[in-house]
N, C-alpha and C positions, 0 to 999 in steps of 0.2 A: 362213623359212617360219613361219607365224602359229602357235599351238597349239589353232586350230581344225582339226575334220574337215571335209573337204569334203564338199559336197551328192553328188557321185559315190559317193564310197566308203561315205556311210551309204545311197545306193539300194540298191548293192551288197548293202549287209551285209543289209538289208530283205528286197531280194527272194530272200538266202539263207535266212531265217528264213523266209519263206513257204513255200520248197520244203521245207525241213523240216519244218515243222507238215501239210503238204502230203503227205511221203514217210510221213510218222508214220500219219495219218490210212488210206493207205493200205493199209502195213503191219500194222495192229492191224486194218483191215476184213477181211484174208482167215481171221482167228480164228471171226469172226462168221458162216459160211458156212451156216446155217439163217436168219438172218433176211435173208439179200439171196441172191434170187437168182439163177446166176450159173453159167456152164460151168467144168469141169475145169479147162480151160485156166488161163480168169483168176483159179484159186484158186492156180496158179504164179507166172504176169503180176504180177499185183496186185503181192504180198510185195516182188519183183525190182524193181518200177519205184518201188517205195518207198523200198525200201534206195538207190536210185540219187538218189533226188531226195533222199536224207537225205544221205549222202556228198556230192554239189553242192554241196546248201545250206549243207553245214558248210565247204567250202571257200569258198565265197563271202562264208559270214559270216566268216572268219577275214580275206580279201582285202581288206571291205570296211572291219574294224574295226580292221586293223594295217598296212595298205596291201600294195603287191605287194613289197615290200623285207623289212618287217616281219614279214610271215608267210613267208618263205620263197622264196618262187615266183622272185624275182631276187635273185641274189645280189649285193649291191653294198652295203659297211656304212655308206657315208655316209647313201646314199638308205633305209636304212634306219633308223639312225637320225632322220633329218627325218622319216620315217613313224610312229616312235613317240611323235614329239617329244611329241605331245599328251595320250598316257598316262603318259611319265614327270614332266610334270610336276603331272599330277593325282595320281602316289602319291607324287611330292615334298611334297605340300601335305598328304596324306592322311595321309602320316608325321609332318609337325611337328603336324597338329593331334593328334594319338596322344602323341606325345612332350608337348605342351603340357599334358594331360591327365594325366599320370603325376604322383603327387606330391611322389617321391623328384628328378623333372627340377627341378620346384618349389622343393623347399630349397636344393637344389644352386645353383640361379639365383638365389637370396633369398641366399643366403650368399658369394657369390664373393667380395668380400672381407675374408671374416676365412680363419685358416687352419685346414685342414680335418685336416692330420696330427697324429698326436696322438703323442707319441714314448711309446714302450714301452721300460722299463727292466728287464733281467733279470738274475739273479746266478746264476751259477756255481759248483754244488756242490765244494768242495774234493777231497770223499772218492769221487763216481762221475763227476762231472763235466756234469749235469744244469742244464737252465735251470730255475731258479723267479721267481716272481715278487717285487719288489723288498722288501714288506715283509712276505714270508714267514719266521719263524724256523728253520723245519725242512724239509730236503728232501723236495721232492712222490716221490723217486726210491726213494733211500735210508734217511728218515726219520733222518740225522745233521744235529748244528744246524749252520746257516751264518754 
């Protein structure tokens, strides 16, 4: 499978996003209930067939933007991954461009090879038995010389 979407599944996702802007419109109209209007009734109606075409429309856009494997609705993990295929490879791409962009990625890849460990040498207090560092005379612990 290609890592395009198909023409179906971005209809989908569309005429999810329609019903939501759709159920919205609805919904925030029956607020407004002096400038329109309107019987009892459809100050119940209205909110209720909002919230429904908001719910659809979110499920639709989820269907139509992660296919029926991807979002849920069948469970099957292959078919679902082929569903995703096309968003994991755009946050594959989204990731190294991030990662390319970092400066610490930068040196690290300018320097592969020289070596990068740096050996740390410590000595051994005699008297409490304390690391200091190597050309310390006096313990950081105890303050006896080493």
């Amino acid at each position: 499978m290609s890592n395009k979407i198909s023409k179906e599944r971005k209809f989908t996702y569309y005429i999810g996003l329609v019903l939501v802007v759709v159920g919205f419109i609805l919904f925030i109209s029956s607020f407004f209930v002096d400038m329109i209007p309107m019987s009892p009734s459809s100050f119940v109606v209205r909110p209720v067939i909002g919230m429904i075409c908001i719910i659809v429309g979110n499920i639709l856009m989820s269907i139509g933007a992660e296919g029926t494997a991807g979002s849920g609705l069948l469970l099957d993990p292959e078919k679902a991954r082929e569903d995703l295929k096309p968003y994991s490879a755009a946050k594959g791409g989204m990731i190294n461009d991030t990662i390319e962009n970092i400066d610490m990625v930068k040196d690290m890849s300018s320097r592969k090879g020289e070596s990068e460990v740096k050996e740390i040498i410590k000595i051994k207090c005699r008297a409490c038995g304390a690391l200091n560092d190597e050309d310390a005379k006096f313990c950081k612990s105890c303050g006896k010389e080493l």
